[in-house]
N, C-alpha and C positions, 0 to 999 in steps of 0.2 A: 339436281345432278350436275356436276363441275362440267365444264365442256374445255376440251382440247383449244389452246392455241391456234391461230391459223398460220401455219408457217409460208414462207414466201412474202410474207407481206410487207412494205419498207413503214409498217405505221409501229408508232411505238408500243415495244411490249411491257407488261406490267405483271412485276411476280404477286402476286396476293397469299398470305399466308396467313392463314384462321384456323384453328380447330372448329371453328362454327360451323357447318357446312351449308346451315340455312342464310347467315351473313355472307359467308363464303361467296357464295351465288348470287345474294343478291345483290351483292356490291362488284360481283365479275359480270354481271348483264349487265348495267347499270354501266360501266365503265365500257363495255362493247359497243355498246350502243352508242355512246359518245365516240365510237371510232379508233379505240384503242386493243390493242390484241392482246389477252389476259392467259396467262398460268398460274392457275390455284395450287396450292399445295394448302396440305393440313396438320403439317408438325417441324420440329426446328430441324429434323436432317433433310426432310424432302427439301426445306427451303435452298439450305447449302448445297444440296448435289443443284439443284436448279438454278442454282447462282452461276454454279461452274457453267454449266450445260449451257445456258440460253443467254447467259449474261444480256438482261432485262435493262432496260432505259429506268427503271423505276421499280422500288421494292416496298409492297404495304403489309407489314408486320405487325401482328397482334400481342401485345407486350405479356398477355397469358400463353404465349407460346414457351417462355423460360423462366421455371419456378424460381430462379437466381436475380431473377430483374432484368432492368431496362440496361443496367449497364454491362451485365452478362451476356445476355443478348447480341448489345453492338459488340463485343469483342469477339463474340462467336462469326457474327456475321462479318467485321472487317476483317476475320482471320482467313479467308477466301481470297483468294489473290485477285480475281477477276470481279471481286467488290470494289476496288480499291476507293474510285470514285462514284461510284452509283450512291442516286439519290436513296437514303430510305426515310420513309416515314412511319413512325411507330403509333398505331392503335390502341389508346390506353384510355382507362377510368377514370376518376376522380381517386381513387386509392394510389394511383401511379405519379402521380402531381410532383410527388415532393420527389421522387426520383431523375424529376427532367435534366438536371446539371450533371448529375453521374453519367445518364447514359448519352446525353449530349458528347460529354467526356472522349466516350468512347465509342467514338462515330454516329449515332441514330444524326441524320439529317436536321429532322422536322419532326413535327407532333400533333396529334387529332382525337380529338375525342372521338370514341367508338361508338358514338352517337351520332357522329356528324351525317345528315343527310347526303346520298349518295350524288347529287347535286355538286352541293360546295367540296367534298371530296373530290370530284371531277377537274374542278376547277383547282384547287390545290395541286392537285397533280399537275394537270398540264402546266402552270406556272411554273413548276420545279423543273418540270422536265426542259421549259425552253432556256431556264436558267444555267442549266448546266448544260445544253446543248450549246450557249454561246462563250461558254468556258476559252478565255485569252489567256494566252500564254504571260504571263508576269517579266519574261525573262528581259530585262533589261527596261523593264517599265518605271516609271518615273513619277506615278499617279500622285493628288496632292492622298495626306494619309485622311482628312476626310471626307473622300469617295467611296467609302464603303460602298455605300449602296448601287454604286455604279456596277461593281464586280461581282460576277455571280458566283455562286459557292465553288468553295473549291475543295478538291480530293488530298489524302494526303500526301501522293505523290508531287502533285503541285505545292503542298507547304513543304516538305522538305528538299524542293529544287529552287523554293523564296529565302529559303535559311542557309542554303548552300552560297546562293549568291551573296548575302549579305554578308557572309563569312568571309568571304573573298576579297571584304574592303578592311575588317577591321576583325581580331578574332575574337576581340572581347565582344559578346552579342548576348542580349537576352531576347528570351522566346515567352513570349504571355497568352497563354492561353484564357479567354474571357468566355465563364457560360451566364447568362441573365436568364431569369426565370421569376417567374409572378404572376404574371397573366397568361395563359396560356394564347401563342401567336403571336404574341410581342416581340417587336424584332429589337437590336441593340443599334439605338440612333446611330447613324454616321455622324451627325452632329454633339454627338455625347462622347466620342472618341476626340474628335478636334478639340471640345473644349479643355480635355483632360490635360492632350497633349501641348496646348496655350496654357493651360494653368502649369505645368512642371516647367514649360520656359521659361514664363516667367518670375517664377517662384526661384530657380535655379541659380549658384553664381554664375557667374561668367568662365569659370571653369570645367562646366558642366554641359555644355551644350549637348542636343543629341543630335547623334550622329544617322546614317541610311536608318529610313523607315518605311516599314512596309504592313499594311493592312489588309489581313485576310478573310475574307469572310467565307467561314466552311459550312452555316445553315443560317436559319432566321434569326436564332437565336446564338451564336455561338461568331467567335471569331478571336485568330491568333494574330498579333501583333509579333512582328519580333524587330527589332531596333540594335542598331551598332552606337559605339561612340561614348557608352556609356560605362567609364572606369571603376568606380566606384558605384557596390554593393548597393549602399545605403542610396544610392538613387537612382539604380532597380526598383527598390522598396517603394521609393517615394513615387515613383512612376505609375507601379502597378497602384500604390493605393490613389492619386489621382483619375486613374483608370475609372476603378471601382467608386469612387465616391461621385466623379461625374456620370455613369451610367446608372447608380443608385436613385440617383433623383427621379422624382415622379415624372413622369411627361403625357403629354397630351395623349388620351383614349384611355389613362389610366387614374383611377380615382386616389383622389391627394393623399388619402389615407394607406394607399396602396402602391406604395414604393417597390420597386422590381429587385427582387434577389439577385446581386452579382458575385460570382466568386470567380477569382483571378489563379492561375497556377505559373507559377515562373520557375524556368530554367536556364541557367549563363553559362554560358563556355566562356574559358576552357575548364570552369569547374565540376562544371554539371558532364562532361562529354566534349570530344570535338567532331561528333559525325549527325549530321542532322535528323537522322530517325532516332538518335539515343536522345538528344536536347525535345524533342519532338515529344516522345514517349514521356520521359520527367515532368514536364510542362504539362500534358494533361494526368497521370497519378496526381499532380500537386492541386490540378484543380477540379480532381475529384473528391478528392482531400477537403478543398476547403467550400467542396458544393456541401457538404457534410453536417456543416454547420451552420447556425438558423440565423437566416439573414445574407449567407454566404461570408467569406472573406478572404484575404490574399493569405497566400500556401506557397514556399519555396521547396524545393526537392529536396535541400538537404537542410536535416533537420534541426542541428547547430545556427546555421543560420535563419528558420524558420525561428525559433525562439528568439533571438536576436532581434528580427526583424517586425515581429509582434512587439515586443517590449519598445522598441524604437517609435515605430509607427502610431502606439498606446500614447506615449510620452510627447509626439509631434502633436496629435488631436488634445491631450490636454493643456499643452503648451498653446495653442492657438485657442482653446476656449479661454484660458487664465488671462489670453490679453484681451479678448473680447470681454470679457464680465471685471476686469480691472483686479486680478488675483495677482499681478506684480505689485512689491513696492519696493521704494529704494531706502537704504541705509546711506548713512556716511561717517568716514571715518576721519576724522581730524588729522594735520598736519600743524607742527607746532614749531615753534624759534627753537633749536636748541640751549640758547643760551638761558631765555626766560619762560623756555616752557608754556610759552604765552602762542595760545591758536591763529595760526594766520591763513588756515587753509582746510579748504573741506572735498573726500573724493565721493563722489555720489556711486553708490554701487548698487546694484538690482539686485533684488531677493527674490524668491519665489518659493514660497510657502506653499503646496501641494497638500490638498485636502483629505488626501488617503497616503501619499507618501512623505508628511513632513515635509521638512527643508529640504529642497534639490540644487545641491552644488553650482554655483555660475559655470564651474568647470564641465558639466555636463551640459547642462542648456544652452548657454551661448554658442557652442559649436555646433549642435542640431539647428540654433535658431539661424546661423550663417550658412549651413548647409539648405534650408529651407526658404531662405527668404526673410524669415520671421524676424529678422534683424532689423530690418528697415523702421519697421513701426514698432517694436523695441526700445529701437535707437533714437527714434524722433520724441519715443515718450519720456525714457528719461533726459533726455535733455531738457526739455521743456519742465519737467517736474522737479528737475535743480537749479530751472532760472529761477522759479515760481518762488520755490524755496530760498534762494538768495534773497530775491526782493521780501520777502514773507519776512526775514529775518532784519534786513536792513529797516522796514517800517516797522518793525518790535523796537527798534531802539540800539541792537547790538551791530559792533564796530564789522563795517563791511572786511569781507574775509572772501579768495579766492577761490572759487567752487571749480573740480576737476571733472571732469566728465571725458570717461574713456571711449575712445572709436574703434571699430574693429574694423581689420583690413576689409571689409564689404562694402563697410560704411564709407570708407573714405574713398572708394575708386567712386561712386556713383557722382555722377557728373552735373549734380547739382548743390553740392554738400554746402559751397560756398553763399547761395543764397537760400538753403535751408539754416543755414547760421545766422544769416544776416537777418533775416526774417523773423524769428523764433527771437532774438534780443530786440529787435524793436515793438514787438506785437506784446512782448510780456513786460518791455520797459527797465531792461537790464544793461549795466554801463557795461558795454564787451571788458572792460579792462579785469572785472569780475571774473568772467569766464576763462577755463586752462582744459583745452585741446589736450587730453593724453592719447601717442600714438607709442606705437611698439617699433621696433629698429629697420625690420622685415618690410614692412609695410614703405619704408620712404626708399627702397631701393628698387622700387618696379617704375620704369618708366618715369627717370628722373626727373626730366626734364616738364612735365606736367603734373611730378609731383612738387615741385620746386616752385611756380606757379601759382598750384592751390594754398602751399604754404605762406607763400606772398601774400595770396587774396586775405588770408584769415588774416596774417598782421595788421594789413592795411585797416581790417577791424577795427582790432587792438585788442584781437584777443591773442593771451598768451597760449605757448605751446611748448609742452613737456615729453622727452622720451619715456616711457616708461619700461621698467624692466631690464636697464641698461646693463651692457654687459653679456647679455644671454643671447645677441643674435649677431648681426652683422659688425657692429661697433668700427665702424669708418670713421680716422679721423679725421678725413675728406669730406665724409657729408657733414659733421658738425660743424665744418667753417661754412660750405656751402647754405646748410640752411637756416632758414633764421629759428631756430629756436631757443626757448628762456631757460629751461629747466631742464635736468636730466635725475634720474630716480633710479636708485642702487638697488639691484634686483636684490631680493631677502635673501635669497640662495647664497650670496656671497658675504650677506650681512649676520646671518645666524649663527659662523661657527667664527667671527670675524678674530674673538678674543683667543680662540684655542688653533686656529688654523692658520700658520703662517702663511701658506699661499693668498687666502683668502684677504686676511688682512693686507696682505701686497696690491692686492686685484681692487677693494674699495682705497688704498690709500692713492694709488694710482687714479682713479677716477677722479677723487674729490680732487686731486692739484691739477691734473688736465682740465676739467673743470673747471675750477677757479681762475685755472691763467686760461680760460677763453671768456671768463666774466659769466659764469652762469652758472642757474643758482641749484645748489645739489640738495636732495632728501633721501636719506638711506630710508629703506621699505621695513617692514619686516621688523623695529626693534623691539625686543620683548623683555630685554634685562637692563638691571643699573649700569651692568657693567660694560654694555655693549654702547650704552648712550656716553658713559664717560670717556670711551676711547673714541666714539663718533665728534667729542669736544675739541679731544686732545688735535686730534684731525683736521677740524675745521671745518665740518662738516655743516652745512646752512639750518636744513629744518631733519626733525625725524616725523616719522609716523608708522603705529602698527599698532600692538596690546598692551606694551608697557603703557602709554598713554591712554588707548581707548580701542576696543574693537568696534567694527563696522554698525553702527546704533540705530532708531529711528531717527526722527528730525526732531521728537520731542524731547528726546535726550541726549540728544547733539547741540542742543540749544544751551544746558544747562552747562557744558564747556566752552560758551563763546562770553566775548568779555561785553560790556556795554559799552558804548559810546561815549 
């Protein structure tokens, strides 16, 4: 028989909700006895009127209470105003398992097998309950973000007065909702958060920085990040998926074979909403969404960019397996004398063959690999793969020819580029005078004055250096006296219509004699007809390169264009 509450009492009270009434009982003696003061109810309205009425330190709900589920349930039960932040814990089976991220989702606290001895029961409860009895205020806290574990859960009042505040610095904010699930009582490392947030730092340009962040944790299993600072979309994306891929990993009390289900839900103002219970709500629909699915995975509100951000995020993991397993290679594409047609120059250019999507465009990959990071070791690879190849070719027998290898503005701010040059031709035994630096125009007018420097350092090499693209960005003719470079390369765009388009013929005839009267040596890009190379003659134009001669080849057939010694 249920027994009444003992009212007046300052000890804490505890709703109990079973249709069992044999459990019922005897997990409300059991928990009495332990010194806690219990209200039984035995169906889903008594639980809610009981909510309002007694508002309980603690709610243990039997997840057969709503034929809708776990995650019906919690929005039944968060729909109670004077729930807002009460702990609850849900009572479920083994059949209920795969539902933990939805109804996480949607408020349930924590979670217990219905089996659990009325023991560790006790003991869970009171844990929770001292957890949220020392509930701190956030507001103006400064916590490092992995201190999870230090904070005790929080309501969702308290996340939408974390999301207010972080609003208040920058409006651009996204909200991530994180549910893990695997082992039941598995909590989401604090130390699985940090590392995510050091791997997007350091993965990130230097354009990217993030901005206030703040870590919340709402159950054992469950916790909202939300973070300013962060302008671009795509690293949201990359955010949330280092989230997910550092709390995915196995950790300690869980067996290697049994990696923890995370799924991520993100919401960003001002796309998603600008009032913190509307980014709030987005944030978990998305990651109920993507508890949905087996393994979990990241979910954005809106749906356009959910496809967007799946296909990107797809595209970064094979992009980083293809440099791990060695799935790049490089082509190169010959540079030749105009006059004799005869090869004097080779540009090394990366390919990447994808094994379910064919050939994927450099125009594609390289700006995901810049926005990721992935540039770096990219970039040191082919470099190295077009010294290797230089020397390769010069011990074949054929007449040494200048190999080009392009840098991209990521590559060249990191502030060691000059002794990863320097290094890389002595370790592989290449005369620098071989090697030609291609930069782009953009790139030499950030922070002149240290760009002017590293462009020094490389001469003092002896390696040469080429604009490429010329014409298409800043075109100073202030930095060409300024820096020391050897070559400038006529962007195709102005080389392709050069014979039919008066402007355009103005724009490369201009370059080549600018060029010329500063001594430096020119290659139109891009030639593809006879007739484009004979007016490139007439001009005075130094070397071509593009299809008329040869498109971008392997090395075994870029061999068969080089002359012998």
């Amino acid at each position: 028989m249920d027994k009444a509450a003992h009212d007046g009492s300052d000890r804490p009270l505890l709703l109990i909700a079973d249709a069992d009434s044999h459990k019922r009982g005897t997990l409300g003696d059991a928990l009495r006895s332990a010194g806690f003061r219990v209200e039984p109810v035995a169906d889903l309205a008594a639980c809610m009127n009981a909510l309002k009425r007694t508002r309980p330190d603690l709610v243990l709900v039997d997840a057969s209470l709503c034929e809708h589920g776990g995650a019906e349930l919690g929005r039944r039960l968060r729909s109670v105003s004077e729930a807002d932040t009460t702990p609850i814990i849900m009572l479920m089976g083994h059949e209920d398992i795969s539902a933990i991220a939805e109804a996480r989702a949607e408020g349930i606290s924590d979670f217990m097998d219905r089996t659990t001895h009325p023991m560790l029961v006790e003991h869970r409860v009171r844990s929770t309950i001292e957890s949220s009895a020392s509930l701190l205020s956030l507001d103006g806290d400064e916590r490092d973000p992995g201190c999870a574990s230090q904070r005790p859960f929080a309501g969702r009042r308290e996340l939408e007065r974390v999301i207010a505040q972080v609003m208040s610095f920058d409006e651009r904010v996204a909200v991530l909702c994180i549910a893990a699930s695997g082992k039941l009582g598995a909590a989401l490392e604090p130390d699985a958060l940090q590392r995510a947030l050091d791997r997007f730092s350091e993965e990130s340009p230097q354009e990217s920085p993030l901005g206030m962040v703040r870590v919340v944790p709402t159950s054992s299993e469950d916790v909202t990040i939300v973070v300013s600072g962060i302008g671009r979309l795509q690293d949201v994306g990359r955010l949330a998926a280092c989230v997910r891929d550092s709390a995915s990993d196995p950790h300690e009390g869980l067996p290697d074979d049994e990696p923890r289900s995370v799924a991520v839900g993100v919401s960003t103002a001002p796309d998603d909403g600008s009032v913190p219970a509307e980014l709030l709500n987005h944030a978990r629909e998305a990651v109920s969404a993507a508890a949905r699915h087996e393994g979990g995975c990241v979910r954005f509100h809106d749906e356009a960019l959910n496809r967007w951000s799946v296909a990107r995020l797809s595209l970064e993991q094979d992009l980083r397996s293809a440099i791990a397993n060695d799935e790049l290679v490089v082509h190169y594409q010959p540079k030749v004398d105009i006059e004799s047609l005869r090869v004097v120059g080779m540009e090394a250019l990366v390919r990447w063959e994808h094994t379910q999507l064919g050939m994927i465009s450099p125009n594609q990959f390289i700006p995901l690999a810049e926005e990721t990071g992935l540039i770096h070791p990219i970039g040191q690879w082919v470099l190295e793969t077009a010294c290797n190849q230089t020397k390769r070719w010069q011990e074949q027998g054929f007449a040494p020819v200048r190999m080009g290898v392009n840098l991209s503005p990521v590559q060249f701010r990191q502030p060691d580029l000059l002794e990863v040059v320097r290094r890389t031709l002595s370790e592989i035994g290449v005369d620098p005078r071989w090697l030609e630096l291609e930069l782009t125009e953009g790139m030499l007018m950030h922070e002149v004055q240290a760009t002017l420097d590293c462009l020094r350092g490389l001469k003092q090499l002896g390696v040469h250096l080429s604009i490429d693209d010329f014409g298409t960005g800043y075109s100073s003719l202030s930095y060409l006296k300024r820096f020391p470079i050897d070559t400038l390369k006529i962007d195709q765009s102005f080389v392709r219509d050069v014979t039919g388009n008066a402007d355009d013929a103005a724009i490369v005839t201009s370059i080549i004699l600018m060029g010329r009267g500063l001594k430096l040596n020119i290659i139109a890009e891009g030639v593809e007809t006879e007739s484009q190379l004979e007016l490139l003659r007439v001009l005075r134009c130094n070397e071509i390169q593009g299809y008329l001669i040869s498109p971008p080849v392997p090395a075994e057939q870029a061999a068969s264009l080089l002359t012998r010694s």
